[in-house]
N, C-alpha and C positions, 0 to 999 in steps of 0.2 A: 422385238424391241431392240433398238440400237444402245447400244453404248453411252449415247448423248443423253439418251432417253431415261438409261436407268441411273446415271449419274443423279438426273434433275428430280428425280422419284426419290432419293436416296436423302437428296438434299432438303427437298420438302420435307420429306419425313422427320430429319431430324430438328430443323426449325419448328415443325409442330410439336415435335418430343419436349424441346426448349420450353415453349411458346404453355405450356401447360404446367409448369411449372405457378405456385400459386406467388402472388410479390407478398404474401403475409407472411409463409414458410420462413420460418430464422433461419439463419446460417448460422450451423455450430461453432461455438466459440471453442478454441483449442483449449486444453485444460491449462488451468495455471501451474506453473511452476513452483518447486518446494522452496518455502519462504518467499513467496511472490509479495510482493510490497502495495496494498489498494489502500490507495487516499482516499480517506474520509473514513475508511474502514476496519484498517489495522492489517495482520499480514494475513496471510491463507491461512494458517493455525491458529492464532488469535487475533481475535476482532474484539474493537471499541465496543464497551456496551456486556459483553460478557463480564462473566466473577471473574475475577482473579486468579481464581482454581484452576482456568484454563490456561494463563501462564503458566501458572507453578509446574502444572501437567507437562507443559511443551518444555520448558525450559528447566525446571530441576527446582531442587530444594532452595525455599527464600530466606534471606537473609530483609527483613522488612524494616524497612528507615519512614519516619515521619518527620513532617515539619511542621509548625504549628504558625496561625499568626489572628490575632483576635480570637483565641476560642475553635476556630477550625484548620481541623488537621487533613495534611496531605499525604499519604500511604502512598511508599514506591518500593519497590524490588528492583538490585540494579543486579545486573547478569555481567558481568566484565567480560568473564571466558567468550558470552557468546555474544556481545555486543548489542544489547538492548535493555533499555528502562523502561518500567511496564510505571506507571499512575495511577492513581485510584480515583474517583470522584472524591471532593473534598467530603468531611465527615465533619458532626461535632463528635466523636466517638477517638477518644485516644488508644483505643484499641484495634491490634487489627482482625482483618476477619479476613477470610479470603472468599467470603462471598460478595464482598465489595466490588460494586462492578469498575471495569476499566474504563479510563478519561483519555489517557493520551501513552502514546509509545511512543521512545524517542529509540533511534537507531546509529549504532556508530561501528566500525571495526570489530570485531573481524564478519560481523553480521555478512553474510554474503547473498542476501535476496535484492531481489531487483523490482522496479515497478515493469507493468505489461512495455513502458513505453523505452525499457534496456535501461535505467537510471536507477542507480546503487550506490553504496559508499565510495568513494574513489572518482567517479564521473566527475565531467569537466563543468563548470559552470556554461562555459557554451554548449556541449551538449544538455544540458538543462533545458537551457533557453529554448530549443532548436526542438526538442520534446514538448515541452506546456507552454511555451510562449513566454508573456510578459506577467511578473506577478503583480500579483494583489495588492502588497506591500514587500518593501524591500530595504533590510537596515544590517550596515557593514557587523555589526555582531550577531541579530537574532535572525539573518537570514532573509532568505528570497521567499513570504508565503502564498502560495497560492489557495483561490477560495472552494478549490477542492475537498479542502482538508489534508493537505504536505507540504512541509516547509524545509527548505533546503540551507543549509549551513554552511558554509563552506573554508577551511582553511585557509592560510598568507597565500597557498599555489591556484586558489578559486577552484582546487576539488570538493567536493559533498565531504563533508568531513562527521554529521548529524542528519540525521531525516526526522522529522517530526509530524506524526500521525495523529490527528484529532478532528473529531467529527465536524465538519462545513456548518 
């Protein structure tokens, strides 16, 4: 067998090694990152749709604020240190519970998670763009929202200055 010979045998083979591969087989996704940011979903440690509990868990002892308007109240937990406001589904219950599940997470400084697409507190409104495209809606105070489920806010310099998390 020449040389030319077992090149061409070598190369078959491996095109058939290819070639058997199934197109259903998923390709693994890399794990997410600590505090990773999913819209519609909430962060890697707490998701939209969970109690409350699972805040409190990740993020420490709550200090629990309400606000009230016709009769239903709104339960929130503001985190300063670590840069996040966790919501509660509204309630007629002026008490809190922390099995109340979660509605929306807002994120601001020193939060340091990022979405899979590298978009976090501090990013430029053009890299925004250049990530998810054109939004959904878009208003000089409440932000650029997309119908993902994340809304981007951004300070006088058009950094992310807020992210806001709530189900699509």
């Amino acid at each position: 067998m020449t040389l030319k010979h077992l090149v061409l045998s070598l190369l078959l083979a491996s095109l058939a090694f290819v070639a058997c591969k199934k197109d259903g087989d998923p390709t693994p996704e890399p794990p997410l990152a600590t505090h990773a940011i999913l819209p519609g979903v909430g962060i890697k440690e707490v998701k939209l749709g969970d109690a409350v509990q699972t805040a409190i868990d990740f993020f420490g002892t709550p200090f629990p604020i309400n606000s009230s308007v016709n009769g239903v109240y709104t339960h929130y937990i503001i985190y300063t240190s670590k840069g996040a406001t966790v919501y509660c589904e509204p309630t007629t219950n002026a008490t809190f519970d922390p099995q109340m599940k979660l509605d929306r997470i807002r994120l601001s400084a020193p939060f340091d998670g990022k979405t899979v697409k590298n978009i976090g507190i501090g990013s430029s409104k053009t890299d925004v763009k250049v990530a998810y495209g054109d939004p959904t809606s878009s208003h000089q105070t409440n932000g650029d929202k997309y119908a993902i489920g994340i809304t981007f806010i951004y300070d006088n310099a058009e950094k992310v200055k807020n992210i806001d998390l709530e189900k699509p």
